[in-house]
N, C-alpha and C positions, 0 to 999 in steps of 0.2 A: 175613953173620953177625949183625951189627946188626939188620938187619932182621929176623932172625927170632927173634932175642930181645925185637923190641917187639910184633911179632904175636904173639907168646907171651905178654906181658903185657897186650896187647890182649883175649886169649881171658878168659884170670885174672881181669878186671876184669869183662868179661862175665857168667862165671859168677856171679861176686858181687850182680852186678847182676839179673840172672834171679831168685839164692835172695831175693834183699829183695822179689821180684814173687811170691814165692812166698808168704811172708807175708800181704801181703795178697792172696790170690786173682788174683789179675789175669793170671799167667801158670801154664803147667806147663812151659816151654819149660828143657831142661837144654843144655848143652855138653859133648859128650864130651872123651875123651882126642885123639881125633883133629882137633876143632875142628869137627862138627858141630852141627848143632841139631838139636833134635827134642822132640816131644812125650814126656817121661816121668816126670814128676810129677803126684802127684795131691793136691796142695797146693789149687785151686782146687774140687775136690770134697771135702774135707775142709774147707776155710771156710765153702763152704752148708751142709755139716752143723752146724756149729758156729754157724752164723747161725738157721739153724732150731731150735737148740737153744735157743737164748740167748731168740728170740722167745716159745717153747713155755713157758723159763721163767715170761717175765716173765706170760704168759698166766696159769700156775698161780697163781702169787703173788695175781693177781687176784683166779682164780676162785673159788681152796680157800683165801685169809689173806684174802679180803676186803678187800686191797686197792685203791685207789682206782685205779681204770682210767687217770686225768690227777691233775695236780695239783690239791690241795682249793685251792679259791676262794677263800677266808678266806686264804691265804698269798699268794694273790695280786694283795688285791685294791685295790692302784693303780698295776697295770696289767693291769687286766680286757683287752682287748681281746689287748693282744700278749703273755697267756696263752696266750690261740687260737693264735696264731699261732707261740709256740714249736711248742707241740702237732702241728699241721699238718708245719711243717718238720720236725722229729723224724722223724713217720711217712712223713715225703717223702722222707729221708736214707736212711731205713731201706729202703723200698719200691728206692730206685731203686739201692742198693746190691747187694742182691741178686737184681735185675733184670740190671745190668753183668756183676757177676759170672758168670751166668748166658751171658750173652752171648760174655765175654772167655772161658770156660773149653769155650765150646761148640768139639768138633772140630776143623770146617770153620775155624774164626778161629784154633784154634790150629795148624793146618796151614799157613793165608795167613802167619802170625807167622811160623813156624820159617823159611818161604820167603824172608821178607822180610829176616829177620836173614842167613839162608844166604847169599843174595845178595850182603849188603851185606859181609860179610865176603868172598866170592871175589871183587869189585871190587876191593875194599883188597889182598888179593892178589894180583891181574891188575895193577894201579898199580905195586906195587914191584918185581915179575918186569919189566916189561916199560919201564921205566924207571930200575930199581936206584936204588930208594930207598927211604925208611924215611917212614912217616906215623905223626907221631906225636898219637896219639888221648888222653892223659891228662888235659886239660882238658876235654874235657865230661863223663867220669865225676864228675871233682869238683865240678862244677856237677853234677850228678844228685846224688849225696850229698850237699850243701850245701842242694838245695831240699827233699830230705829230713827233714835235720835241722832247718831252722828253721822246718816247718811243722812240723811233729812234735813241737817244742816250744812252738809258739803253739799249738796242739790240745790236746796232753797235758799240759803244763804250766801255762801264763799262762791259757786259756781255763776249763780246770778247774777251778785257782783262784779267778777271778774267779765261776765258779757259785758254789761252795761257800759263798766266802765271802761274797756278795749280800744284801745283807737281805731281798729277795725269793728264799723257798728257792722253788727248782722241781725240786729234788730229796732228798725227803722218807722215799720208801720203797722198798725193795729191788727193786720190777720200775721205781721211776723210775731209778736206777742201772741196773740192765741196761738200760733204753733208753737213756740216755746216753752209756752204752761203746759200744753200739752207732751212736748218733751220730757220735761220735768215730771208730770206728775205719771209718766210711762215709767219715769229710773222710780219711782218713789214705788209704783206696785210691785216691779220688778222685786223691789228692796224688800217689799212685804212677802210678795210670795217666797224669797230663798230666806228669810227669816221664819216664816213658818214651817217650810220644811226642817232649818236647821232645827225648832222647838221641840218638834213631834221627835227627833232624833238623839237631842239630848233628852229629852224625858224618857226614851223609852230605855237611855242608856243610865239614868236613874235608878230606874227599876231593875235592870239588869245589876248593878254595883250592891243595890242593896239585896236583892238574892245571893251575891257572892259573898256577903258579908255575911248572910245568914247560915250559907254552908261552910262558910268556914267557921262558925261560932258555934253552931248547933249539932248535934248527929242529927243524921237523917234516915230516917226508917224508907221500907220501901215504898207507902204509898205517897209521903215528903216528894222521893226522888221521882217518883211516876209523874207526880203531879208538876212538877218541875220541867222535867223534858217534856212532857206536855204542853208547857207555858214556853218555853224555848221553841218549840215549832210552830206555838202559835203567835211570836213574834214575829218569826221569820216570814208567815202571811199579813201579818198587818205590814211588814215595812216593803211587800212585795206589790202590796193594794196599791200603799202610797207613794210608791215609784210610779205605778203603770199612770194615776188618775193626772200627777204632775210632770211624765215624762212629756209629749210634749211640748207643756211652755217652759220647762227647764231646757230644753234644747233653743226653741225661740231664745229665750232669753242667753244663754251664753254665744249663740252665734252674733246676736247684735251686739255683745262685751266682747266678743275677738273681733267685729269690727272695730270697732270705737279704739280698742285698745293699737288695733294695729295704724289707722292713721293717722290717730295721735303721735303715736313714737315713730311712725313716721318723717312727719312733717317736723315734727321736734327736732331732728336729728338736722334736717335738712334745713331748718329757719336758724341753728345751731353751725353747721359749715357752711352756708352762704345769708350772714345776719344782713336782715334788708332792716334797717331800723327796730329789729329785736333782740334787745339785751337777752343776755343767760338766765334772767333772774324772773322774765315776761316768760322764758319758755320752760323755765321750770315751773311758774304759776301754774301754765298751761297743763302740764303732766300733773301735775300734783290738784286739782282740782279736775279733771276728766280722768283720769288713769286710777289713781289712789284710788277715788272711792267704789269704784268698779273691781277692782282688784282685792280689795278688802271684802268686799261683799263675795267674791267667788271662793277666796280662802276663807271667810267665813262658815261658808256654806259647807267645800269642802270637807273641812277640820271637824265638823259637827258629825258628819257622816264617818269619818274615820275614826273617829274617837269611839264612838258608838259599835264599829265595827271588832276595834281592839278589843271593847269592855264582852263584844261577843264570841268574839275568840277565845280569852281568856277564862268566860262560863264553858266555852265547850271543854276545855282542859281539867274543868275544876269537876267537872259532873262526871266526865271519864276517871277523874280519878278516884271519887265517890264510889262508882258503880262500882271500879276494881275490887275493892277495899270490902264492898258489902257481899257480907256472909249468907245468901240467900241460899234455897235451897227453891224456891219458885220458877220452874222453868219458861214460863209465860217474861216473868219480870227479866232474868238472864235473858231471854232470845231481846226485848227490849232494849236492853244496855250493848248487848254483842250489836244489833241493829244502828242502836245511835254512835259507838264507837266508830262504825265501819262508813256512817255518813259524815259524819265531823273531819274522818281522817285527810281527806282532802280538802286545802280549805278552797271557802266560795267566795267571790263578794256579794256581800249583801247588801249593798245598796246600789241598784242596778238600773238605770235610764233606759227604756225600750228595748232594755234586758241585751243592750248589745254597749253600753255605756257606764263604764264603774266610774261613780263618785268617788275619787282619791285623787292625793295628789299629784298622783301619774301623769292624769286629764290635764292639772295644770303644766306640770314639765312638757307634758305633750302639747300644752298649745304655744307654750313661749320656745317650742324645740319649731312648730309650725310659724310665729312670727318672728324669729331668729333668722328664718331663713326663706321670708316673704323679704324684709329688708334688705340683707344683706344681696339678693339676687335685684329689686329693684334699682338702689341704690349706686349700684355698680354699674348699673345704666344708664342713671342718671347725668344731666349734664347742667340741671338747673334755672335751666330756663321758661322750664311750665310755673314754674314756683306761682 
């Protein structure tokens, strides 16, 4: 009975969790009353409408009020250069937003979704039937709601602010506001989709914890441990689904965060040894409300994925040394264990971007070892006067 009062809150949190992917486009994926998934929102075709809208607006404003396509020059002009480069980012937030969306909302990806969440839910199902027990999932919803809100307030609020109130305006006239909402509400889906990635990844590493916990409490007969590595390979296709459905805009998405990231702490560096009327304390704002919440969101993500990767390492260990131990005489079940030893023995990664891409934190060392020495080579060229 326990148990199925936390799979009932399990489901409930779910739901809630879907309608905030609704918001920002990224899913149409509902739960019925029965505990299914499935595709039947049309929230993600209703946001392209509304992004197409919003673009068409700022268009008009252009074409028919004459206003200024970018921002006027004369507002910006000491920092001519990383003018440009708002500009650029902007169109690059914007472009690659409704590219994702496009992607996340198409069909086929939201049929591979319903799959993978179905899934992952009759797992958790299968675990406490066949075990009599209760997995209890509440902690990674409120990490998902948690990475929610304090990007959502670094975007909408501290970031905002910090435009507004800039002595450099770069938001002047009614189509630069609709581009900047639109900026904004790009970092906020971004935010949602590597939030739901990270979800699906700590929950599966849930259910993986609490398997370890069960073999190491329990003995395990042979058809326990059958069923077991069975459920172990049949994680390693759901988290294989949901790499290929989000690789992709997880790519979109971290190449527009090694933008943003690199000319930020570019210009930082350089508003920093040649201060044209910028205190230390303007250009660590600068860093700390564009840098920070960017970077938290990729370590976010990453750590989600590593952790999960550990906790499946550490089943592949625990189930080889099960199998050792077990006194079978079954040769069907031996060629089995001799099989999964000899796959485990190599390790893989498992969470794998267009299967040429590990989420770890390799990726991050690797991109700040790549804008380590984007700066260091620009810089040295530098003479300061684009500024």
């Amino acid at each position: 009975m326990i148990g199925l009062k936390k799979h009932r809150a399990f489901l409930e949190r779910l739901r809630w969790t879907l309608r905030a992917q609704h918001v920002f486009g990224v899913s149409s994926l509902i739960v019925d009353k029965r505990g299914n998934v499935r595709s039947g929102s049309a929230a993600p075709k209703f946001i392209l409408a509304m992004l197409g809208l919003a673009i068409s607006l700022a268009v008009w404003f252009i074409l028919y009020h004459n206003e200024s396509p970018v921002i006027c020059r004369s507002k910006a002009n000491q920092v001519r250069l990383f003018y440009y480069f708002v500009i650029i980012e902007t169109l690059v937030a914007i472009a690659f937003n409704v590219i994702c969306t496009i992607r996340i909302a198409w069909p086929a990806s939201q049929h591979s979704l319903a799959q993978c969440w179905a899934q992952l839910i009759a797992k958790v199902q299968e675990i406490q039937i066949m075990f009599q027990c209760s997995i209890e999932s509440k902690r990674p919803f409120q990490l998902f709601w948690l990475w929610i809100a304090v990007l959502s307030a670094a975007y909408g609020f501290l970031l905002t602010f910090m435009v507004l109130t800039s002595k450099v305006l770069f938001v002047s006239q009614t189509n630069h506001l609709i581009l900047y909402g639109l900026r904004i509400y790009a970092y906020l889906s971004d935010t949602t989709v590597c939030a739901s990635f990270g979800l699906f990844a700590l929950l599966l590493r849930i259910l993986i914890v609490e398997m370890r916990q069960l073999v190491r409490k329990t003995t395990i007969n042979e058809q326990q441990l059958r069923s077991m590595i069975q459920l172990y390979r049949h994680i390693l296709q759901i988290i294989e689904s949901f790499c290929a459905v989000y690789g992709w805009v997880l790519i979109l998405i971290f190449f527009e965060h090694f933008l943003i990231l690199t000319d930020r702490s570019f210009f930082a560096i350089r508003m920093y040894r040649m201060p044209m009327g910028f205190s230390i304390q303007q250009v660590l704002s600068m860093m700390m409300t564009w840098v920070f919440p960017l970077a938290l969101n990729d370590m976010l993500l990453v750590g989600a994925c590593t952790a999960t990767e550990k906790a499946l390492q550490q089943f592949e260990q625990q189930l080889c040394e099960v199998g050792k131990m077990a006194n079978t005489q079954n040769v069907e079940c031996e060629q089995m264990i001799t099989s999964f030893s000899l796959y485990v023995a190599e390790q893989k990664p498992k969470f794998r971007i267009l299967k040429s891409i590990n989420l770890s934190f390799n990726l991050i060392y690797a991109s700040c070892g790549v804008i380590a020495t984007y700066l260091t080579v620009f810089l040295q060229f530098d003479n300061g006067d684009s500024l």
